[in-house]
C-alpha positions in Angstrom: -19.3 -6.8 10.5 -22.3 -7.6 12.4 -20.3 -9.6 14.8 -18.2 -7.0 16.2 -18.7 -6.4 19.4 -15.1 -4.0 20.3 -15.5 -0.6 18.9 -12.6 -0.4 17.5 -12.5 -0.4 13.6 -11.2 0.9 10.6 -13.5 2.6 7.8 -12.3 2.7 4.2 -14.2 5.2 1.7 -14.4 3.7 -1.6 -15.7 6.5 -3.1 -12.0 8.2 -2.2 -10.1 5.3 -3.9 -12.6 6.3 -7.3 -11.6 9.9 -6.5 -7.9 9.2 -5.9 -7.8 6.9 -9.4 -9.5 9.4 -11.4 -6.7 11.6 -10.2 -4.2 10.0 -10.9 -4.9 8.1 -14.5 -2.8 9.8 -17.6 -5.3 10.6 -20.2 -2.9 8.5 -22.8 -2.4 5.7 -20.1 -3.2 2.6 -18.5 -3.4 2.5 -15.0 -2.5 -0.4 -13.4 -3.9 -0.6 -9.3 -1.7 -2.1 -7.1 -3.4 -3.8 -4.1 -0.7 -5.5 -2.4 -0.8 -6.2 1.5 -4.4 -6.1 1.2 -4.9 -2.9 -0.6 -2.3 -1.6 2.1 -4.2 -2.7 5.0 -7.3 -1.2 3.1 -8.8 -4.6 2.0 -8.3 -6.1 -1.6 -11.6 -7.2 -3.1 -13.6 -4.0 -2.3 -10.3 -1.3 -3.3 -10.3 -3.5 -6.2 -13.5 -2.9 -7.5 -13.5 0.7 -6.7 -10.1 0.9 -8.6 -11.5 -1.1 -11.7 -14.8 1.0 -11.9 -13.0 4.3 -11.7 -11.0 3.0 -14.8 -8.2 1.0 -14.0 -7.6 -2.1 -16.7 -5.0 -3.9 -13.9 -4.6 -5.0 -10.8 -0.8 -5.4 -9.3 -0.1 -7.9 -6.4 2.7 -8.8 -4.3 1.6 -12.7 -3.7 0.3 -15.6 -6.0 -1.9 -16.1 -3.4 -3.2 -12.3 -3.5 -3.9 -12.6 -6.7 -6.3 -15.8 -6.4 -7.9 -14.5 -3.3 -9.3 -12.2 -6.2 -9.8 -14.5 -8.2 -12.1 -16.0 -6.0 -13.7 -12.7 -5.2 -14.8 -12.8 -8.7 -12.4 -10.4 -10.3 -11.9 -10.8 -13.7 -9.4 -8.0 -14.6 -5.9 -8.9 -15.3 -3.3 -9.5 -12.5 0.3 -8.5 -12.5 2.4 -10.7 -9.8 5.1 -8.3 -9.6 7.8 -10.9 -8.4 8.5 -14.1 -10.3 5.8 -16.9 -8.7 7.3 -19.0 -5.9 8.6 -22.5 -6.9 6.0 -24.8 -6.8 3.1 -22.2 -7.1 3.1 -21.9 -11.1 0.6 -24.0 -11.6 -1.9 -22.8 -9.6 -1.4 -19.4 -10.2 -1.7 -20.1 -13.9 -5.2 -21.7 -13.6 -6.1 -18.7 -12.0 -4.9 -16.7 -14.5 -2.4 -14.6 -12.9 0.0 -13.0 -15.3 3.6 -13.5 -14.3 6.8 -11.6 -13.8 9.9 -12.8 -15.0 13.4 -11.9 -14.8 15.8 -15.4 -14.4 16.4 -18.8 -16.1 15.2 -20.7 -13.5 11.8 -18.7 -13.2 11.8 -19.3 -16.8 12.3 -23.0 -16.9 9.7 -23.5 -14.2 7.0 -21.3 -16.0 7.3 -23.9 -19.3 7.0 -26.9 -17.3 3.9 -25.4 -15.8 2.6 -24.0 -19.0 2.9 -27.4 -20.3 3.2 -25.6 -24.1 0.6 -23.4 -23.5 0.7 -19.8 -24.9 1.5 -17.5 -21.4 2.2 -14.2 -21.5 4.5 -12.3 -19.6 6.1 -8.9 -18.6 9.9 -9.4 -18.2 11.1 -6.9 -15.6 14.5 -5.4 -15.4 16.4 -4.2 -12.7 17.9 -0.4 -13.8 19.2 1.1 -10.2 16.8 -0.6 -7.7 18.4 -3.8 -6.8 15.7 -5.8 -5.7 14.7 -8.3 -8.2 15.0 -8.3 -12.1 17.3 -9.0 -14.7 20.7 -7.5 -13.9 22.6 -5.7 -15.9 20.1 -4.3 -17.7 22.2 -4.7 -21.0 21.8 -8.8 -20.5 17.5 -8.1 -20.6 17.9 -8.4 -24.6 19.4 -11.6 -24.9 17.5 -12.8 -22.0 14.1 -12.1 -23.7 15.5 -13.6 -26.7 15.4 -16.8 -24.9 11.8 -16.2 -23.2 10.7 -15.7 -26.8 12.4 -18.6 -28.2 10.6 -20.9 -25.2 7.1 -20.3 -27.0 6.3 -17.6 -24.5 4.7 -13.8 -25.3 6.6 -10.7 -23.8 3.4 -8.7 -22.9 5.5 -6.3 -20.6 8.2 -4.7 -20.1 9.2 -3.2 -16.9 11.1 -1.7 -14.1 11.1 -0.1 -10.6 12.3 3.3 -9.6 13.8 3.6 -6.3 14.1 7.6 -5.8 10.8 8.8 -8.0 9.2 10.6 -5.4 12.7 12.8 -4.2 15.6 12.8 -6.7 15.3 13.6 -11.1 18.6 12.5 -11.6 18.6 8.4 -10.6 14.7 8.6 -11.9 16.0 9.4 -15.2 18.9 7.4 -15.3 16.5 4.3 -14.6 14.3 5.4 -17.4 16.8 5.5 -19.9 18.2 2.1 -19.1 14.5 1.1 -19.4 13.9 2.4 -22.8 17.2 1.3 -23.8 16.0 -1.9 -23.7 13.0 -1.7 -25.2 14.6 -0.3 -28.1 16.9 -3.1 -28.5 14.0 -5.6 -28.2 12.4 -3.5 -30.3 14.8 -3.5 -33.2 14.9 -7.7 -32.4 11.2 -7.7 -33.9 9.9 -8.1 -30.3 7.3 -5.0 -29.4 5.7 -5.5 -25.7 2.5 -4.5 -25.5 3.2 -2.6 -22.0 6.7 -1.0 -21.2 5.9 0.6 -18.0 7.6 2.5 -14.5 5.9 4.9 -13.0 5.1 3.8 -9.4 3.1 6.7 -7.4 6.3 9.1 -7.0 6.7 9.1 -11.0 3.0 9.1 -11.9 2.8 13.1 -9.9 6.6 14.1 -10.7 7.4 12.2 -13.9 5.1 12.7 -16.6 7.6 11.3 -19.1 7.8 7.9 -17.2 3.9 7.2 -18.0 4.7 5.3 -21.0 2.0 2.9 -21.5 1.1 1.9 -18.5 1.2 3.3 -14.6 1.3 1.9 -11.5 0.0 3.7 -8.5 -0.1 2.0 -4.9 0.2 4.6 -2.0 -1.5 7.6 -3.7 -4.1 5.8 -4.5 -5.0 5.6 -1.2 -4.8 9.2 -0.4 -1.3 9.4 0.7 1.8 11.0 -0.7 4.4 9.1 -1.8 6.9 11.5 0.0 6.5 14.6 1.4 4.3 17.0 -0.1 4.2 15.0 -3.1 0.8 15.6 -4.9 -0.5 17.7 -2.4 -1.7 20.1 -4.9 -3.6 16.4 -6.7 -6.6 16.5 -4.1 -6.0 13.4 -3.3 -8.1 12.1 -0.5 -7.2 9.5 2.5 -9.3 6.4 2.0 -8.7 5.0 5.4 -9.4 6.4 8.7 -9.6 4.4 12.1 -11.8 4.3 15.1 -12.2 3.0 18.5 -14.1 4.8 21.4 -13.5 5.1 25.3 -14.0 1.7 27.1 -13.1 3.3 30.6 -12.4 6.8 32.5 -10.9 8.1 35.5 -9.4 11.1 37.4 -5.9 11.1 38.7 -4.3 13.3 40.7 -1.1 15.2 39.8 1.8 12.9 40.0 0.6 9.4 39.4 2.1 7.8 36.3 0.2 5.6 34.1 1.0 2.5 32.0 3.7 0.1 32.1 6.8 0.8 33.3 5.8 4.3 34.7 7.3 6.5 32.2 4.0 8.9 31.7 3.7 11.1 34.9 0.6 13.2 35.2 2.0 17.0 35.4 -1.8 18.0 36.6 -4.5 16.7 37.6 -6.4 14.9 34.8 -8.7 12.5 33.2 -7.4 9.6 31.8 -9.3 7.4 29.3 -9.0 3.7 28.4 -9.3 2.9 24.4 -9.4 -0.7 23.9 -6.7 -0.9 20.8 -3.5 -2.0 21.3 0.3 -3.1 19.3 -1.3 -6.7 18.7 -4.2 -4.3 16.6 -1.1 -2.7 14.5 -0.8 0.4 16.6 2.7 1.1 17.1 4.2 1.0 20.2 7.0 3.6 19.2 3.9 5.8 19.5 3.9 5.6 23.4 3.4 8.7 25.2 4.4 10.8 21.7 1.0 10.6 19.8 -2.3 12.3 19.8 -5.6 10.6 19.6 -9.2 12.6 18.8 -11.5 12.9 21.5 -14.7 15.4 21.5 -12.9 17.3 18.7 -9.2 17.7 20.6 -6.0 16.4 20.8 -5.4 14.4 23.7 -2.3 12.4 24.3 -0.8 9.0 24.5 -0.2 8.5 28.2 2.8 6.0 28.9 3.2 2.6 26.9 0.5 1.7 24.4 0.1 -2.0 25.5 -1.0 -5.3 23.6 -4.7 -4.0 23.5 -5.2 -1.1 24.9 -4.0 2.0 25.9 -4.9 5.1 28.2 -4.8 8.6 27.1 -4.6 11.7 29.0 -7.3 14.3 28.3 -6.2 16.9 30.6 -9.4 19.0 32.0 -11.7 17.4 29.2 -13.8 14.6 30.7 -15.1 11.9 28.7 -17.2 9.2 29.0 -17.2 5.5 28.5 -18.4 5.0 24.6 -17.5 8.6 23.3 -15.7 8.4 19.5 -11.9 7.8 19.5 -9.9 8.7 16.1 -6.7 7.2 15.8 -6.2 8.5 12.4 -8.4 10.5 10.3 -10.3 13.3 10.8 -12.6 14.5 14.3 -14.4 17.9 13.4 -11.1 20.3 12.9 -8.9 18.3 13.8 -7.2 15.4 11.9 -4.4 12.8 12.5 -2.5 11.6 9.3 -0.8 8.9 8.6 2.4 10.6 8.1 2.3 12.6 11.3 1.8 8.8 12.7 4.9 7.8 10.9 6.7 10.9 11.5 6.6 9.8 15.2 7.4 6.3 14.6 10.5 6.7 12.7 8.6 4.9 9.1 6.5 5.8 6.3 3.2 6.1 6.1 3.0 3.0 3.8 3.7 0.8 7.8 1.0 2.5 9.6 -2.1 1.5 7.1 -0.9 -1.7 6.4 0.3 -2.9 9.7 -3.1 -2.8 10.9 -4.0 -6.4 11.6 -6.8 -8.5 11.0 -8.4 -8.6 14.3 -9.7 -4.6 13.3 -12.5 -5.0 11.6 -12.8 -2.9 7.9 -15.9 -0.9 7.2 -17.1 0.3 4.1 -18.8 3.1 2.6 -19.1 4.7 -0.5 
């Protein structure tokens, strides 16, 4: 952090991620962190942590090679990869201790050669209405664990994904029975997984009967909602907030336009700011000349195209000057620009905007 030299950066509060954790653990739970995409754009090691002191007992990742990036951050704490490792990675994340997912043959064949008849456990997921990945139907996940036992390994886990937990009962529950169908089944076979777990953030705040034994959070525990107003009554508190500050100002008269392609016409005349950040910084350029940015406490908008690293604001009669504080999402005294008013006006979730923001912005940390 000491070489930065643009002021544009991102600031993640740790002490929010504790907050947001403590929120959202069930008292008769485990809560499992998921810090996939870099802690969604947040940054893995130190969310991590933060997660593990505030009283998570897992960490969830999307990559083998997210999980040994921990590893090598000195992590001890076990690591769900929640897809079945990539052919030819086995190996290596084994030695790092990784626990795998597994829901086909061939995952399974390629996990004993690499175990090399060593015990390994693992969670078996199935797939009960989300259609991404897992064993499909769900009344084939009996006879397929059969065989995982039968291979020497140790069904840890059992699990699945919901696809609607944060907007609609009925699929939610639909997927949880098919879920606990099978664990009965297993169940009755003499195999008892240590973890039969769901709930993703949606079903940790709406589905109380989806905790089960273990949880998985990933947006909320970052201080956003899932969906809209979901856990807004929680306290949950955004983590990340990002900053830049004016690199150049000017006035225009009434009339000009400003940007590429000309499409922001001054209606007035103005001052116009230059904030160094830009699309190749993760900003989205859907946001052109519809988003606000925070300047001396007020709104001031996105003039014209946001470009690959900068972009020029209008700030009407307020006139700033080169190094004043730019907020492109978080909070500027009374004021505040969320991540779901970003996405709102980008046509995604909030999930894109936090963790589209590239490498080249530095992260902060406090707390």
């Amino acid at each position: 952090m000491s070489e930065r030299r643009r002021p544009t950066f991102v600031r993640v509060d740790l002490e929010a991620i504790r907050h947001n954790i403590r929120c959202l653990k069930p008292a008769s739970s485990e809560l499992m962190a998921v810090v996939k995409a870099n802690a969604y754009g947040h940054g893995a090691a130190p969310v991590a942590e933060a997660a593990l002191e505030a009283g998570a007992t897992w960490l969830g990742v999307a990559l083998v090679e997210e999980g040994v990036l921990l590893r090598s951050a000195g992590i001890e704490a076990p690591i769900l990869v929640l897809s079945e490792f990539p052919p030819g990675s086995e190996e290596e994340a084994l030695a790092a201790n990784l626990t795998p997912s597994l829901y086909s043959d061939g995952g399974l064949t390629r996990l004993l050669q690499a175990a090399d008849g060593e015990p390994v456990a693992v969670h078996v997921k199935v797939d009960t209405g989300m259609h991404r990945v897992g064993v499909y139907p769900p009344e084939d996940a009996a006879a397929f664990i059969a065989r995982v036992v039968d291979s020497g390994l140790q069904v840890q886990g059992l699990w699945t994904h919901f696809a609607r937990s944060e907007e609609d009962e009925v699929t939610t529950k639909e997927q949880l029975d098919r879920l606990l169908n099978v664990a009965g089944q297993v169940r009755a076979a003499g195999v008892a997984p240590r973890y039969v777990h769901a709930a993703n953030s949606g079903a940790v705040i709406r589905h109380p009967e989806a905790h089960l034994d273990l949880v998985r959070p990933g947006i909320a525990i970052y201080g956003l909602e899932p969906g809209p107003g979901v856990g807004a009554d929680l306290g949950l508190r955004p983590a990340l907030s990002w900053h830049s500050a004016v690199s150049f100002v000017k006035r225009l008269p009434a009339g000009e336009r400003v940007s590429y392609g000309h499409r922001y016409r001054l209606d007035r005349d103005a001052w116009v700011a230059t904030v160094p950040v830009g699309y190749a910084d993760g900003y989205p350029r859907l946001l052109s000349s519809r988003a606000d940015v925070l300047i001396g406490g007020r709104r001031c908008r996105v003039a014209g195209g946001v470009t690959m690293d900068q972009l020029i604001v209008d700030c009407g009669d307020l006139e700033p000057e080169p190094g004043d504080p730019v907020v492109l999402l978080g909070r500027q005294g009374t004021e505040e620009i969320a991540a779901a008013e970003l996405a709102a006006l980008s046509d995604t979730v909030a999930y894109e905007i936090v963790t589209r923001i590239g490498p080249r912005v530095p992260r902060e940390y406090v707390g």
